[in-house]
C-alpha positions in Angstrom: 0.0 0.0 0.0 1.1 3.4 -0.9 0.6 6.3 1.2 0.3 9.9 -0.8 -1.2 13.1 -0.2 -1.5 12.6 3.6 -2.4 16.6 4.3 -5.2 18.9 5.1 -6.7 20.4 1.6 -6.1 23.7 2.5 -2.4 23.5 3.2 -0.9 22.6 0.0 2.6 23.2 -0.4 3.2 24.2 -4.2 6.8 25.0 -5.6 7.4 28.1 -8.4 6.2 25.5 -11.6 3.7 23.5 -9.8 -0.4 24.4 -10.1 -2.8 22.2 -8.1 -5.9 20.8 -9.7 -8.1 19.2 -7.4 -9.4 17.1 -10.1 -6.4 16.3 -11.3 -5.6 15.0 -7.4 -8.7 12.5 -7.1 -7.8 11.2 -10.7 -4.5 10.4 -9.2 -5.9 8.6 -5.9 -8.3 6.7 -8.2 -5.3 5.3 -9.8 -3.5 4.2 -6.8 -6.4 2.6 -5.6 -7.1 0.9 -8.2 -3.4 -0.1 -8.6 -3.5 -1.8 -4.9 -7.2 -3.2 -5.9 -5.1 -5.2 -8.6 -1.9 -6.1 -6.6 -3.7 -7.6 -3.9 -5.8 -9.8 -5.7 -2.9 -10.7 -8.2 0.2 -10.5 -5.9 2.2 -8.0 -4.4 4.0 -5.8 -7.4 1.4 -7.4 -9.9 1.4 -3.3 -11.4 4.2 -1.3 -10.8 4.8 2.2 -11.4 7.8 3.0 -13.9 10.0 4.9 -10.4 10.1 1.1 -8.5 12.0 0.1 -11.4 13.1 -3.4 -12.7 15.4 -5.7 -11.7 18.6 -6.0 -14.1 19.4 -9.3 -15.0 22.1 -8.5 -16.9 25.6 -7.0 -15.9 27.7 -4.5 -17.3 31.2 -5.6 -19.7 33.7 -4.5 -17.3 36.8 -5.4 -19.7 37.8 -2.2 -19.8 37.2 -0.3 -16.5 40.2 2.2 -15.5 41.0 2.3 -12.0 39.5 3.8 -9.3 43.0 5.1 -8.0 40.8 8.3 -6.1 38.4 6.0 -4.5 40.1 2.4 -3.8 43.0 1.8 -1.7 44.0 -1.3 -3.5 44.0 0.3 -7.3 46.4 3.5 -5.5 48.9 3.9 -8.4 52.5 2.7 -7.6 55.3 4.6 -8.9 58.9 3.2 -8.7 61.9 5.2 -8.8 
């Protein structure tokens, strides 16, 4: 279950770009309840929204990765005079 919009209707916080529709805003709860209608009679994550992402299956080719000489103590470049 996802919890949004938990604030009174008069105190709505709106940034420079944002405008509030209050239509708009019971579209949007409609959707998320009808999203957790579906996942819990299907399973949990049945519907996801695109920002819960995916899992990668895959991996990167890491062939060719420089080293991390700032970062990792064991990849520490090693001059010899």
């Amino acid at each position: 279950m996802l919890l949004e919009g938990i604030q009174p209707n008069k105190q709505i916080q709106l940034n420079l770009f944002s405008s509030y529709d209050r239509k708009k805003k019971k579209q949007d709860n409609l959707l998320m309840k009808t999203i957790d209608m579906i996942n819990k009679r299907w399973g949990r994550d049945c519907v996801k929204l695109a920002a819960q992402g995916i899992k990668q299956t895959w991996n990167m080719k890491r062939s060719r990765l420089s080293k991390r000489y700032t970062t990792n103590w064991n990849e520490l470049l090693e001059i010899w005079i």
